[in-house]
Each structure stands twice: as structure tokens, then as C-alpha cells.
N, C-alpha and C positions, 0 to 999 in steps of 0.2 A: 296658397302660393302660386298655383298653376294659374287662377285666374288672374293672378299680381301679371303673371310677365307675360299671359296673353294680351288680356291690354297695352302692354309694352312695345309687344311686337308691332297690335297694331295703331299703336302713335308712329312708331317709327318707319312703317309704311306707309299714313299717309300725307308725314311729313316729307319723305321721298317722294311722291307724287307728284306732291307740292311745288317741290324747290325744284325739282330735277325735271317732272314731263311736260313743262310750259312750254306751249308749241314757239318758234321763232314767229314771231308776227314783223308784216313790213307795211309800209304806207300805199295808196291809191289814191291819184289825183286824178278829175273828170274836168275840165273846161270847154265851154266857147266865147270868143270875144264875143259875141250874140248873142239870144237865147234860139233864132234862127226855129221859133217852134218846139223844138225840142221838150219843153215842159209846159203845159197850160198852167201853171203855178208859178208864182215867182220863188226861182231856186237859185239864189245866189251864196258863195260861201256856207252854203250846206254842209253839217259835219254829222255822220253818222258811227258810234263810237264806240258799238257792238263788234266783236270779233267775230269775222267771216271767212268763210274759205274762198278761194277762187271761182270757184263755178258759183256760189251765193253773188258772189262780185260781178261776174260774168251776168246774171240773172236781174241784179238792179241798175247795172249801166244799158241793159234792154230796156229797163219797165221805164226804173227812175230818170235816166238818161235820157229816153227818147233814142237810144239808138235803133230799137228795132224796126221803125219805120224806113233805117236808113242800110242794115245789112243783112234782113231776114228774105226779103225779096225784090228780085226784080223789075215785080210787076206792082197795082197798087198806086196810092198818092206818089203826087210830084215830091221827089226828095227837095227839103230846102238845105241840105249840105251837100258841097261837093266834096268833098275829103274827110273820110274819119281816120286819124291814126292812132295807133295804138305806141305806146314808146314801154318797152322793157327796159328795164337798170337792174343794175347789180349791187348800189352802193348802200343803198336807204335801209334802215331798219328803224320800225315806229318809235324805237328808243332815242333816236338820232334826231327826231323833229324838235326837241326842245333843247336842244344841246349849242350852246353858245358857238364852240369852233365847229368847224363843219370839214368832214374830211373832202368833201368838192362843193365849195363854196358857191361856186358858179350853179349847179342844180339847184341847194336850197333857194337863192335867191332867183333862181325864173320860173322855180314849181312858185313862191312865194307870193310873186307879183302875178305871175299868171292867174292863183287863186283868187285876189285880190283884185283885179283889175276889171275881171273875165263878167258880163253880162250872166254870164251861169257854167257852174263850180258849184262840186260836191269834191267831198274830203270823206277817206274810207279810211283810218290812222291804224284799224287794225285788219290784215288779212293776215291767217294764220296759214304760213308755206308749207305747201306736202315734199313729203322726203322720197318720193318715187314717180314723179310728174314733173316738167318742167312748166314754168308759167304759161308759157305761149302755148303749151297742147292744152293747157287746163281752162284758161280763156275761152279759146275756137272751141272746144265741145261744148263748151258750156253755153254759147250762140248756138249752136248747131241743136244740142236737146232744148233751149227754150223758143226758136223758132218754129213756127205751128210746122210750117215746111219742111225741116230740117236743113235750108237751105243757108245758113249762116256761113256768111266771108263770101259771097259768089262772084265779087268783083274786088279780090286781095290780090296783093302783092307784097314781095317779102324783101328785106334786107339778106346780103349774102352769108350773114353770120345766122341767122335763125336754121333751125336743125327741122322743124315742120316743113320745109318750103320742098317740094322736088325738083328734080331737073327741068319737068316742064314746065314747071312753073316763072314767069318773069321775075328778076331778081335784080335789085338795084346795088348796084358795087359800090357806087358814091354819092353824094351829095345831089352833082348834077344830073344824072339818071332822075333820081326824085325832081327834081326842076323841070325837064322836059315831061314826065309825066302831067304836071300840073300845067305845064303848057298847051299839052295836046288836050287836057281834058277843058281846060278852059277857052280853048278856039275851037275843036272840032264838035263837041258835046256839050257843052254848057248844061244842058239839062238831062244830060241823063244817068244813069244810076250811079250813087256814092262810090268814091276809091276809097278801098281799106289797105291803108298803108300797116303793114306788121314792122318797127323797126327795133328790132333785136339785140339783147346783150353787146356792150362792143360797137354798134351798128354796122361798121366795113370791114372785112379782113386785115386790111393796110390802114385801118385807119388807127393815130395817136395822139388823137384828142380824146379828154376828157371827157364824162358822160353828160355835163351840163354843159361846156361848149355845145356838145352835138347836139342837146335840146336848141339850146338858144341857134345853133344854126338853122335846127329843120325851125323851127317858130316863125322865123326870120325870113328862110323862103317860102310859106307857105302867107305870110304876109301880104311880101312882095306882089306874090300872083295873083293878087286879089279875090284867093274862093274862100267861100264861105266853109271853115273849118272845126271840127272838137277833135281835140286830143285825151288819151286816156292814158296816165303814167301809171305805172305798177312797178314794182321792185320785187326777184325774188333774191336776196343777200347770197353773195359769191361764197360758195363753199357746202350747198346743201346738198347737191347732186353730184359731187367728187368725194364726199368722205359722209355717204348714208351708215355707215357702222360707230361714227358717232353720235348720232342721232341716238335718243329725244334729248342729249345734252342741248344739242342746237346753240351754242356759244363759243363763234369762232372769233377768240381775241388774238390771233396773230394772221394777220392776209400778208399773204408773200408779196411782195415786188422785184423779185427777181427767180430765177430758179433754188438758189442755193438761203441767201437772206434771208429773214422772217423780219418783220418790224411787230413788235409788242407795242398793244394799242391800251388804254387807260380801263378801268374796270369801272364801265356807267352804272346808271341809275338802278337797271335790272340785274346787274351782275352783283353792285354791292348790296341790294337788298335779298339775293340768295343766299351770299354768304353770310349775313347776318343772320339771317333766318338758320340756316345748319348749326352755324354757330351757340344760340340759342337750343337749337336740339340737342347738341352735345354735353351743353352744359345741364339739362335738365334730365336727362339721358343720368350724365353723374351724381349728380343732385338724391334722383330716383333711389339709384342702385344702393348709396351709402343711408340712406331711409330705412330703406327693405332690409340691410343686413343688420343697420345697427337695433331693429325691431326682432330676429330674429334671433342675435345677442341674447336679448330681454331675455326673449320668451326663452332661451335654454338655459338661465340661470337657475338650477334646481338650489331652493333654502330651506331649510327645516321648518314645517309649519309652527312647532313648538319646542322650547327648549327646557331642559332640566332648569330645576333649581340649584342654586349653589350651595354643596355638603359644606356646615359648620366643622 
């Protein structure tokens, strides 16, 4: 019997494992209209479908990217990009890429075409978010430990919403700030070393546009100015670093839109196959238990091995 409900215990540990400590994974998108160099292989529409952490990410858009040629040093070959940026989101979780409605329709379709369009595009569908790191510090380390130098980000600049950026650091408050940037870099420098734009959760303090408007805006100026650009989208999902004591649930189905309101959101693809999965535990779970007692029923029926004969 002891060994009956050790086994028990442990099905039903690492069925909890299971359903309950699936990291939240979010999507990674790498583009250039160009390939601008960047890969001696033809890498278009690239999709690598292994779950990575960020710094793993961080470590293949240096190798596999070709960024390292463009933010590890100063010194070195002639950059062929003027602009790397990097775009934080808040909205994407990898569940969300095959999902019909889109809760910002506007991002699915310019991460979409962008992939699609782009001379070279790589797709990363799983990073797996840490619950004590925010994306943007987990990125720039992770340039900074795979640059031989340690010299990762030497020529960054940050959005006013990113929390890495310091005071002395230059900080772009809107849109047009990023425009002049690309101004000055495209008339006074042309050739020298890559701008790493960091543009951050939210992107402006004042700003309330949506998070795919604001792609499709920066795409749009960075067009315009005719430099040769790669952007890298990354998503970590709103709500991992304001309620880590939920965590490794990591399934936030209500995002607030106002202070007080919640809006409950539908239960996707990963949410109904958890519950189906516990579900199925429970049942086998009960299944087990009325097994085990009606067996031990049995076995405590004491009957007479032999019976008397019946007296005439």
C-alpha cells in the first residue's frame, strides 16, 4: 500500500510540473529590408522553433544576425548598417501568433509583412520570459558578455519609457527626436559607427498610440531617411514584473484598461489544453483511489475456508 500511494504522489507532482511550471514564452522578430551583409547565407523567413531564453536570443541575433559586427565595436570593418533598433512590446505571447483576432491588429500585420517582405528575417516564436529581469537589461547583457570586448550598445540611445537608460544618457521623448537623429547621422556621418536605438515598452511617456501604430511609425521614418536599417522585435507580456508572486502560474487572462475595470480575455489554445490536462488528473486521480479501496474491500473479506456438513 505505501508503495500504491508513493507512486501517486509522485504522478501527481509531475503532473503539476507539467500543467502549472510552463515558463510564459513570447515571440522574436529579426529583419532587414536588405540582407546589407549581415549573413553570408541566404536567411530569409528563418524560423528557429526551440525555446530560448533572452540572453540565448541575445547571443544568436550577434552570431546568427550579424549584429555583432555592428554593436560589439567601434573599431573594425566598415558597418554596412546605419541603424540597429531594437523595439520592446508588451502585447505578443507565442500563443497569440496563430490566433485569428489579434488584440493589436496593427503589430500582427507590420511584424507580418515585415517578416515576409524583408531580404533577411529570422523568427524566434519561443523565448521563454524571466520573472526577475526585465527584457531590455537581459538583451544588453547579453551583447555586453558575448562581445569579445564587452563593449555591447557603445553607440545607444534609449526611449524615455526604458528604465536601463540614465540621466546622461540621450533620450528620445518622441518620434521626431528619432527623425533628427537619423538626420544628423545620415548628413554628418554616413559612415560611421551603427546607432542602437532601444525603443521601450509604451515607447513615449505621452504617448497613446498603440504598440503597432508605433512600429509602423518608427518603420516608416526610418524608410524615409533612406539608412540602411535591422530592427529586432521582442515581446515581454504586461504583467510578469508587477505580480512575480504569481509566477510560474504565468497566465494573465484579465489585463486591466483602466485602474479600477479588468476585461476578461477568452481561454486560448495553452490555457484550454492545461485545463484539460488537470482535468484528466482529477479524473484518474478518482478513478485510482475507488480501485485501491474497492481492492482492499476484497482483500478484508474474512470467509470460512471450510464449512460443516449439514446435520440429518
Amino acid at each position: 500500500m505505501a508503495a500504491v500511494w508513493m507512486a501517486l504522489a509522485v504522478m501527481l507532482v509531475a503532473a503539476a510540473q507539467v500543467a502549472v511550471a510552463a515558463p510564459v514564452t513570447a515571440p522574436a522578430f529579426l529583419w532587414a529590408p536588405k540582407n546589407y551583409g549581415l549573413s553570408p547565407n541566404e536567411a530569409k523567413e528563418v524560423v528557429h522553433y526551440q525555446t530560448i531564453s533572452p540572453k540565448s536570443l541575445a547571443d544568436s541575433v550577434l552570431e546568427e544576425g550579424g549584429w555583432s559586427n555592428l554593436v560589439c565595436s567601434k573599431d573594425g570593418p566598415q558597418k554596412n548598417v546605419d541603424v540597429a533598433v531594437i523595439f520592446l512590446g508588451s502585447k505578443l505571447q507565442s500563443s497569440d501568433i496563430s490566433k485569428d483576432k489579434q488584440v493589436d491588429p496593427a503589430l500582427a500585420d507590420i511584424l507580418k509583412l515585415s517578416f515576409s517582405s524583408s531580404e533577411f528575417s529570422m523568427a524566434f516564436p519561443y523565448v521563454a520570459m524571466s520573472d526577475d529581469e526585465a527584457l531590455e537589461n537581459s538583451l544588453l547583457s547579453g551583447f555586453t558578455e558575448n562581445c569579445e570586448d564587452g563593449s555591447g550598445g557603445n553607440h545607444i540611445t534609449y526611449t524615455d519609457t526604458c528604465a536601463a537608460s540614465s540621466e546622461s544618457m540621450k533620450k528620445h521623448l518622441n518620434m521626431d527626436s528619432i527623425q533628427d537623429l537619423l538626420k544628423s547621422r545620415m548628413g554628418n556621418n554616413p559612415s560611421g559607427p551603427t546607432e542602437l536605438i532601444v525603443f521601450c515598452t509604451g515607447g513615449f511617456k505621452d504617448n497613446a498610440k498603440s504598440e503597432g501604430q508605433l512600429l509602423l511609425d518608427l518603420v516608416s521614418v526610418l524608410d524615409k531617411s533612406g539608412a540602411k536599417y535591422t530592427v529586432l522585435y521582442a515581446s515581454q507580456p504586461y504583467g510578469l514584473l508587477e505580480n512575480p508572486s504569481d509566477l510560474p502560474l504565468a497566465r494573465y487572462l484579465a489585463e486591466k484598461t483602466n485602474a479600477t475595470k479588468p476585461v476578461l480575455e477568452k481561454c486560448d489554445g495553452e490555457c484550454q489544453l492545461k485545463s484539460t490536462l488537470l482535468e484528466g488528473v482529477f479524473v484518474g486521480v478518482v478513478l485510482l483511489i475507488i480501485l485501491i479501496s474497492g481492492l482492499c474491500c476484497m482483500m478484508g473479506i474474512d470467509t470460512p475456508s471450510r464449512f460443516e456438513a449439514p446435520q440429518d
